[in-house]
N, C-alpha and C positions, 0 to 999 in steps of 0.2 A: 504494500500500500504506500502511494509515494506519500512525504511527510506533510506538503500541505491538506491534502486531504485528512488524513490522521488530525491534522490541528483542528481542522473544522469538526472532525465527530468530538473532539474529546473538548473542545469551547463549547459544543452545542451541549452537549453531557452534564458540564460543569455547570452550566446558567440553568439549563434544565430542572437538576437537583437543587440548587440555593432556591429556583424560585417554588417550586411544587411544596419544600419542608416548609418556606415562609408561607408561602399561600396558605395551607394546610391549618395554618393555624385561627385562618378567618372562621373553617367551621366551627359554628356553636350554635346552641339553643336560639331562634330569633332571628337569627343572620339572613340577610339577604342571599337568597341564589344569584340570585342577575347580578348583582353587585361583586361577588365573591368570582364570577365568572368574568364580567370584563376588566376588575381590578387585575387580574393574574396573566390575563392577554394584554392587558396594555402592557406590562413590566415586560414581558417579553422583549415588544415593539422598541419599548424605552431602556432595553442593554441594547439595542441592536443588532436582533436576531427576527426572525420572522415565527410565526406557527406552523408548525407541519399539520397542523388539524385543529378544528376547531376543541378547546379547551374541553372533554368529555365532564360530567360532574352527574354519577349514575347514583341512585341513590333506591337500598332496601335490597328487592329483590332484581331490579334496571343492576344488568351488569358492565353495558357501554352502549356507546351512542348517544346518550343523550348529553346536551347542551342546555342554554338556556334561552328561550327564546323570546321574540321582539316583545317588551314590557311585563316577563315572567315574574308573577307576584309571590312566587314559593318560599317560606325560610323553611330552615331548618329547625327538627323538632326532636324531645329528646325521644332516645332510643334510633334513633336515624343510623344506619352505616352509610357512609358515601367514597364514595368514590371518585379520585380526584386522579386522572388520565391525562398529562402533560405531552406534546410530541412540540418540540423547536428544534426547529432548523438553521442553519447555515451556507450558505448556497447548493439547498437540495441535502444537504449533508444532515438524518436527522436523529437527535435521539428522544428515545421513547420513553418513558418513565410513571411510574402509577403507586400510588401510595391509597390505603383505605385509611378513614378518619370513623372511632365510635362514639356516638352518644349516648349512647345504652351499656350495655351490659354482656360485650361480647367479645371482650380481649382473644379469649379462646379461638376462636372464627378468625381474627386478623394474623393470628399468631400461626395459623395452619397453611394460610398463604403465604405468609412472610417468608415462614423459616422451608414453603417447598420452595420459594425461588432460591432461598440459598442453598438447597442442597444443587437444584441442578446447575447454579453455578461453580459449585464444586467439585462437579461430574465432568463440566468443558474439557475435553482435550482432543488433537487432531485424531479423526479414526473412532470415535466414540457414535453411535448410531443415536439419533433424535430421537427416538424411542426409549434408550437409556436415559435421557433425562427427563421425559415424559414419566417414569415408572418411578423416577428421586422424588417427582412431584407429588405423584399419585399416594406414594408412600406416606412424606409428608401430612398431606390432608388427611387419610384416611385413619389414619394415627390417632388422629385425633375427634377423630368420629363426623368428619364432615365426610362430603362428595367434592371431587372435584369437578366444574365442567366441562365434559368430554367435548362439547361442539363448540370451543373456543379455545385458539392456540396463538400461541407466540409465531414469532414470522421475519423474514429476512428484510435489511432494510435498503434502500442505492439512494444515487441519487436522483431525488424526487420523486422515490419511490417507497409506499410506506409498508407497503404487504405485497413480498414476493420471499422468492425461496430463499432461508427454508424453511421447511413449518414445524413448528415445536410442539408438541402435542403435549397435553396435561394430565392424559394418563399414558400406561404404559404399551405398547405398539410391537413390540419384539424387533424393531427394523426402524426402518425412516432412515431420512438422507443422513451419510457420513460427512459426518463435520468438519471444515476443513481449516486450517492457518489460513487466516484473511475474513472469514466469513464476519458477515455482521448480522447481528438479530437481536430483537427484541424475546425476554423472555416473563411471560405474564401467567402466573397460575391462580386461578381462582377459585377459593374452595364456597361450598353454601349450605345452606343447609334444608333446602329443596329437593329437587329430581337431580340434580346432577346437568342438564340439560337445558338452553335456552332455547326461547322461540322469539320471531318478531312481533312486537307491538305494532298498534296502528299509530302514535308517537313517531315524526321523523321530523328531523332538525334539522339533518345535516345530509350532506351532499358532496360528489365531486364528476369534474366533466370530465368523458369515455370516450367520446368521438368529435369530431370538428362538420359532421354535418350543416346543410343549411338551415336557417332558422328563420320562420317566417312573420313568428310574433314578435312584433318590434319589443315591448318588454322582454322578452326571451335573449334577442339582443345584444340590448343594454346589459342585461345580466350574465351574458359570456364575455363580454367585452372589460364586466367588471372583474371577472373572477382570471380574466387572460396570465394576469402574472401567477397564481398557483401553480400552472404549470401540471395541472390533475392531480393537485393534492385538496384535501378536500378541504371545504366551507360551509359557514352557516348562515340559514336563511336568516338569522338575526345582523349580520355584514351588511345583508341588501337592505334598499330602504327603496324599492321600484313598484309604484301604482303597479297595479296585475300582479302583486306578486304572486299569490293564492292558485291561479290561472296558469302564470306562466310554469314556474319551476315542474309542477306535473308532467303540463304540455313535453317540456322537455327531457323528462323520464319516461314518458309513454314516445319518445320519439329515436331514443337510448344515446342520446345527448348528453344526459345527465345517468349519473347511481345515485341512488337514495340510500340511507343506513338505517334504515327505525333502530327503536330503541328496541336491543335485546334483554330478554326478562327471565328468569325463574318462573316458576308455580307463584302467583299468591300468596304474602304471608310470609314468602320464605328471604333468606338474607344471605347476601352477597359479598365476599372481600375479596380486594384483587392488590397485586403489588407486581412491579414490574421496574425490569432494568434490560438498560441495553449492554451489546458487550461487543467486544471485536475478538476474534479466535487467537491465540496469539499460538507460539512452537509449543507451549508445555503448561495452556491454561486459556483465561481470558483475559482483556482490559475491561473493567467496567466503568463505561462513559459515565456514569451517571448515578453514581455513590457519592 
């Protein structure tokens, strides 16, 4: 990896983590969502890094995707688990990072995801199958009497690229891609204490554009025109401020212009924690950008 790149994952890693643990700390009893969400995307903006994704803030049994949207009147209340899902970038360069916050009474549950990311970052090495550190996670969780969710995994990162190979899977696989010196990924386990398994809500925030088709609704537009610099990483409808909004952004997911991401969810009732670090493969371990 030539070293200006390195510079850029390991400054995006560094601002990553200082801002997500200060952020972190806006959650409490009362607090504004909207407010706790654009406070932590401006700081970004204001070191001089950009967002790799709209700021996630999933909360209960929402294990990501969701954001906050245009004039969201939500605070937080006690017994809330939330979830606070960071991605900043550096020219496309980005690191991923995810810490869960409790207001209840559920150190247990954050501690089951905690400590499986640090097993399978202590499993890294060249030649080690993705699998293997899906089973350090699975382990982890079930230890302690959660589930982990099987139908969300960690995933490779480039540039301006936020999910590509390889995929890290959260339980155990007996196989998946050999890991290799150089690789970068994000590695996210989430334990719950649900089904094990998400589905999508009708809930969607957040967005990013797939194809450069033509667009025929002038709102539609404006609103590629606005999102041009992303580069297809994604955004939130809360960015745009374009009459039609409602109208357009569909238009342009029924046209596959756009991806949509609802908000993924547990069962009802049930509770969510995730934690995440990015990491680069190094000869005889990893770097973790974002410690």
């Amino acid at each position: 990896m030539k070293d200006d790149i390195l510079e850029n994952y390991r400054t995006a890693g560094s601002l990553a983590s200082r801002i997500l643990r200060e952020g972190a700390q806006g959650i409490r009893v009362g607090a504004s969502y909207l407010d706790l969400v654009e406070s932590i995307e401006a700081r970004v903006k204001n070191e001089g890094a950009a967002l790799a994704f709209p700021l996630n803030l999933s909360l209960n049994e929402d294990a990501a995707h969701d954001t906050a949207s245009p004039g969201d009147e939500r605070v937080f209340h006690k017994g809330d688990v939330a979830k606070l899902d960071l991605g900043v970038q550096i020219d496309g360069y980005i690191a991923d990072t995810a810490v869960t916050v409790d207001l209840g009474n559920n150190s247990l549950l954050l501690d089951a995801s905690k400590e499986a990311l640090e097993a399978a970052i202590r499993a890294i090495k060249p030649g080690v199958h993705a699998g293997t550190l899906g089973a350090a996670i699975q382990q982890e969780i079930e230890r302690r009497g959660y589930r982990p969710v099987s139908n969300l995994t960690g995933h490779g990162l480039g540039q301006y690229v936020q999910h590509g190979p390889p995929t890290i899977p959260n339980v155990g696989t007996g196989g998946g891609t050999v890991i290799e010196e150089g690789m970068v990924f994000a590695i996210e386990p989430f334990a719950t204490t649900g089904s094990g398994r998400v589905g999508e809500k009708s809930r969607a925030e957040i967005y990013s554009q797939i194809s450069n088709r033509p667009v025929r609704i002038p709102a539609g537009r404006t609103i590629l025109e606005k999102i041009r610099d992303r580069r297809g990483l994604p955004f939130s409808r809360r960015w745009l401020l374009e009459k039609k909004l409602d109208l357009a952004l569909p238009a342009l997911v029924r046209s596959g212009t756009l991806h949509v991401y609802p908000v993924l969810a547990d069962i009802p009732g049930s509770l969510v924690s995730q934690h995440e670090h990015t990491v680069i493969v190094t000869s005889d371990g990893c770097l973790v950008t974002t410690r």
